[in-house]
N, C-alpha and C positions, 0 to 999 in steps of 0.2 A: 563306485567312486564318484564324488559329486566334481561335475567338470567344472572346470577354470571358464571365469567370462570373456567374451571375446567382444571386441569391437567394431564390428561387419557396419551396425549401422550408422558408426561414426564416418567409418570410411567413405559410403555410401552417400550419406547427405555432402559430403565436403569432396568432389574430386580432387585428384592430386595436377598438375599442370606444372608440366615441367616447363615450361617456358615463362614460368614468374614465378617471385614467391608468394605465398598461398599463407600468411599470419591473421590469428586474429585473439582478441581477447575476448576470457569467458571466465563463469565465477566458477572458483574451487568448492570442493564439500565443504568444507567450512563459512562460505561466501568471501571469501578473499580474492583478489583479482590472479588471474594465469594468465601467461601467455602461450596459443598452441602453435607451431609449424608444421604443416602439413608437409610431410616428404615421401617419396615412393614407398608402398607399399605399408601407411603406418604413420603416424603423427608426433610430434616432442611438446612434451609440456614442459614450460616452465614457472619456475618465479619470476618475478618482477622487480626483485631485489635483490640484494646479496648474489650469493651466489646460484647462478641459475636453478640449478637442480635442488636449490633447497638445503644442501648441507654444510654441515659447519667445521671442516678440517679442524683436528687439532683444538676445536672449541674456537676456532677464530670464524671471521666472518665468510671469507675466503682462502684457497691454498696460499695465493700471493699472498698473505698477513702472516702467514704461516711462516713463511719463506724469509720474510724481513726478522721477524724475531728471532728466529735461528741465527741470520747472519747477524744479528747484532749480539747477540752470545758468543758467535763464532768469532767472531771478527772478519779481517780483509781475507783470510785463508779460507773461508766459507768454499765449497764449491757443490754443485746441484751434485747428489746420489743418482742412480740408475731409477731410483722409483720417483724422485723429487722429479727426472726430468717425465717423466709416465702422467705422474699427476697435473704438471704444467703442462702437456700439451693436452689434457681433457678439461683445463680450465680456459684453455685457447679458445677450444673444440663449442663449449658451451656457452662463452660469452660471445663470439664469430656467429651462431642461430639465434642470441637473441640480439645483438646487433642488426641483421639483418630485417628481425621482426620489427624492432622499432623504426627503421629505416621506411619499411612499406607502410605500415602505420604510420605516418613521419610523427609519431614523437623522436624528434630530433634532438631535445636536451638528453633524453637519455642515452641513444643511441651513440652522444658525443660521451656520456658518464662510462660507458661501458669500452667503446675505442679507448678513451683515457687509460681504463685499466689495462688493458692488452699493450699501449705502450708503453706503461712503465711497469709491465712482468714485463715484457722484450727488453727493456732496457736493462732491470736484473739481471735478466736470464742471459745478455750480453758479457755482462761483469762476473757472473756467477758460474758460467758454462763449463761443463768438464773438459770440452776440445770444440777446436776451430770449425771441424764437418759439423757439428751438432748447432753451432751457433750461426753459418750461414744458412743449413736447413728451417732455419726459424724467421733469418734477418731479411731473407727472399719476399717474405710476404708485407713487410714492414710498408712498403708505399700501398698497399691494398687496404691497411687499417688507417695512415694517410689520407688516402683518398678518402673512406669513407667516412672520418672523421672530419674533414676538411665539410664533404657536403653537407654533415647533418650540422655544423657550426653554421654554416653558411646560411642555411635556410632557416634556421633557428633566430638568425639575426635578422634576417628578413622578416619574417612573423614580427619580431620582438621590437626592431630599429630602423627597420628600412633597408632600400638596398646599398645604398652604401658600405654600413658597415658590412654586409652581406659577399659583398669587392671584395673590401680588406680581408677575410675572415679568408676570401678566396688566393687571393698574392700571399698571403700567411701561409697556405697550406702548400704552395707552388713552389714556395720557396725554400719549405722542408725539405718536399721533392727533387729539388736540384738539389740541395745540401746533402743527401744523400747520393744521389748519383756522382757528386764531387768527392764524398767521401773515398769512391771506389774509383776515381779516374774514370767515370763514366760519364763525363757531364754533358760529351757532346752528342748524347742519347736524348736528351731531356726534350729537344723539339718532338724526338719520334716517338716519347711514354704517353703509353693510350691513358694512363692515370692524368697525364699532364696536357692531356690533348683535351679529354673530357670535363676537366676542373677548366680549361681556358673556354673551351663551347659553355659551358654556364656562366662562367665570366660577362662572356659578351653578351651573351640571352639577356641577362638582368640589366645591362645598359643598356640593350636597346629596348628591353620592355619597362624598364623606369626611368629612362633619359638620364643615368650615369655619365657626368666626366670625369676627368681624373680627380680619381679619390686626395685624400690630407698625407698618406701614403704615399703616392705616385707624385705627387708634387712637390713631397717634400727630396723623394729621390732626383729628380727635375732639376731642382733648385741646389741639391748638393753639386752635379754635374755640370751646373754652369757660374759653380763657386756665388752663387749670390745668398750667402751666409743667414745674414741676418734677417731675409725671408725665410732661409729652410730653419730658423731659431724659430720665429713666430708660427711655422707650421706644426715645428715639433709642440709647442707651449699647447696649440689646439689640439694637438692628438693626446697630450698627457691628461689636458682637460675632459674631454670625453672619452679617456680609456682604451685610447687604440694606442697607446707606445707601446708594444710589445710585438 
């Protein structure tokens, strides 16, 4: 019986190191780009596009595309199957490994392309859930994809704009943060969220290692709070000009 290949010497040249992640990119047999993550005992390849693993649910790009067009057949009555909710949490599973990969690689536009996707399946999967346990089990990790979409925007604009916008990009994601903890009557958590602790330690790094003062954002809150109007007008005019009103 002719044996199956094994991988001894991939493992071999690449330790595994649990104490970081361990990504990198390499060409496929076809010479297409992959991305591998090295984890205990064994490695994950993936794509670099679509959907991680390469397949195409349903003929769609991803399960989530899957998921929209049903509910739009269905209509508001839509609600995820027992296997819809199987499938979405191994479309979690795979976009959360290669998130990560791009993260240590900082390509950070994608890593932001890919958090994007995982929060609006969470948001589906919010409206679409078959029960409340199933959908806290899911909403628990929502400041996780937060945060790290918050870092790869942030540093993404740094690369791209400088660190200002790089601020903004950071009170942006701070402010999800609290909005969800308000969500749940939790707000007086927010000084103690290590997501909100760690997003505010980068905050500052980037001021003090680019000489940040208060951003067109912070001044314009400044300016609402001591009612002097028709400055926080002309701040907002400058933020709408260069694409921070949101």
């Amino acid at each position: 019986m002719k044996r199956k290949k094994h991988i001894d010497g991939i493992l071999a040249e690449w330790p595994f190191d649990p104490r970081d992640v361990s990504a990198r990119v390499c060409q496929g047999g076809d010479g297409r780009e992959v991305l591998q993550l090295r984890v205990d005992m064994g490695l994950l390849q993936m794509e670099t596009s679509g959907r991680p693993d390469g397949s195409r649910p349903h003929g769609m790009e991803t399960y989530f595309d899957h998921l929209i067009a049903q509910a739009a057949a269905a209509g508001d009555e839509f609600v995820l199957s027992p296997d819809d909710c199987l499938e979405v949490d191994r479309e979690f599973t795979q976009f959360y490994h290669r998130r990560i990969c791009w993260l240590k690689l900082q390509c950070y536009e994608a890593a932001v392309n890919d958090a994007d996707h995982t929060l609006a399946l969470m948001d589906f999967c919010q409206r679409h859930s078959p029960d409340d346990r199933w959908t806290i089990s899911h909403e628990q990790y929502r400041p996780f994809v937060l945060f790290h979409r918050t870092q790869a925007s942030a540093l993404a604009k740094l690369e791209l704009d400088g660190a200002e916008p790089a601020v903004h990009e950071i009170n942006r994601g701070l402010e999800q943060l609290r909005q969800f903890l308000r969500d749940r009557d939790l707000e007086e958590q927010f000084d103690e969220d290590e997501f909100a602790r760690r997003l505010t330690d980068l905050r500052e790094s980037l001021r003090r290692e680019y000489d940040v003062g208060r951003t067109l954002q912070e001044q314009l809150a400044d300016a609402v709070a001591a009612e002097e109007y028709e400055l926080a007008a002309r701040l907002r005019d400058e933020m709408l000009r260069r694409g921070w009103a949101h």
